[in-house]
C-alpha positions in Angstrom: -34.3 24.1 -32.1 -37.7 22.1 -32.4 -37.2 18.2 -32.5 -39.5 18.7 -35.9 -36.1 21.1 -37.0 -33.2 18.5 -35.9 -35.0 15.8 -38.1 -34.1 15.7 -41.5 -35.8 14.2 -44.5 -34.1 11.5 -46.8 -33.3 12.9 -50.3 -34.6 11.0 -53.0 -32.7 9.6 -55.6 -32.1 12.4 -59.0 -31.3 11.4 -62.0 -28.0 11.9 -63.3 -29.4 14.3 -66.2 -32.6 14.7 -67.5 -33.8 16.2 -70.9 -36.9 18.1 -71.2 -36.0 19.7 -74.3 -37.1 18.7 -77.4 -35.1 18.7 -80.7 -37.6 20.2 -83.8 -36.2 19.2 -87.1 -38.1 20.5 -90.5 -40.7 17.9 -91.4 -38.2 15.8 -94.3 -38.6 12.4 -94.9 -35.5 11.4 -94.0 -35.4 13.4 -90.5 -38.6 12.0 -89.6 -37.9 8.4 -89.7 -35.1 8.6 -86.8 -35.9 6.5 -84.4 -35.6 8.3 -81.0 -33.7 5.3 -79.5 -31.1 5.7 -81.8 -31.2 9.5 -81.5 -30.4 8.9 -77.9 -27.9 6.7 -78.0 -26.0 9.3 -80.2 -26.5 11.8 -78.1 -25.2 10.0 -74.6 -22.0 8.6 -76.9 -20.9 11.9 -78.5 -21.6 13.5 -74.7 -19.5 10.6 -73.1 -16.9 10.9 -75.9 -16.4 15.1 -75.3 -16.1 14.3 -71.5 -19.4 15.6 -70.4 -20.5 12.3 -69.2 -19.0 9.3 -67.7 -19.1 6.1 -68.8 -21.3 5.0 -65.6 -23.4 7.7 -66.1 -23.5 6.8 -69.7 -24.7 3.5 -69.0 -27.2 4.8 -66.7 -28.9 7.1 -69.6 -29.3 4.4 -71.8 -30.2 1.7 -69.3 -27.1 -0.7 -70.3 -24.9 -2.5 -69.0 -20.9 -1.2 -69.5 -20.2 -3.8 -71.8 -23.3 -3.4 -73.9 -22.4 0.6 -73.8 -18.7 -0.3 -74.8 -20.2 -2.0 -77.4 -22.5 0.7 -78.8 -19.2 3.2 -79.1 -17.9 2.1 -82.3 -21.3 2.2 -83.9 -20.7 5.5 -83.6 -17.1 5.9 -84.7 -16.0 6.2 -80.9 -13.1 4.0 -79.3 -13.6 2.5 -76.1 -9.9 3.5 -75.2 -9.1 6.8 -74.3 -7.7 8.5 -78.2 -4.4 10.3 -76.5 -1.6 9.7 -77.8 -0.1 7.6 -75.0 -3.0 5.0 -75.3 -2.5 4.7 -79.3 1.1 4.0 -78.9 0.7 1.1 -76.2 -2.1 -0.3 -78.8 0.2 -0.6 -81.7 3.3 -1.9 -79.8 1.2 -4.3 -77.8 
């Protein structure tokens, strides 16, 4: 094995996900005055709320802090907490 073999590269850093797909909506006024921000934070909340993300990787997407993304969830109609049953019943006895 060459010395040039043995030697490995670093890996660079990948994002966690990347989107290269775009959405296309029929031109409506009321479709076309989303703001894509918003659009994104929608997206990364419903993903982190099915499971498909987690919440650092959440925060990562959007560029926020935990708290700030904590914050974002209800705006949505998303708990913080975790909505099984267990969870609910410790909330309304606490």
């Amino acid at each position: 094995m060459s010395s040039e073999a043995s030697q490995q590269t670093p890996k660079s850093a990948t994002p966690i996900f990347s989107l290269e797909d775009a959405l296309e909506f029929p031109d409506t006024a009321s479709l076309t005055q989303f703001d894509h921000d918003y659009l994104k934070k929608v997206l990364v909340a419903t993903l982190y709320h099915l499971g498909k993300l987690s919440e650092h990787e959440a925060c990562v997407a959007l560029g926020v802090t935990r708290r700030a993304f904590e914050e974002l969830l209800p705006r949505f109609g998303f708990s913080v907490l975790a909505d099984d049953q267990a969870t609910i019943d410790v909330e309304q006895h606490a």
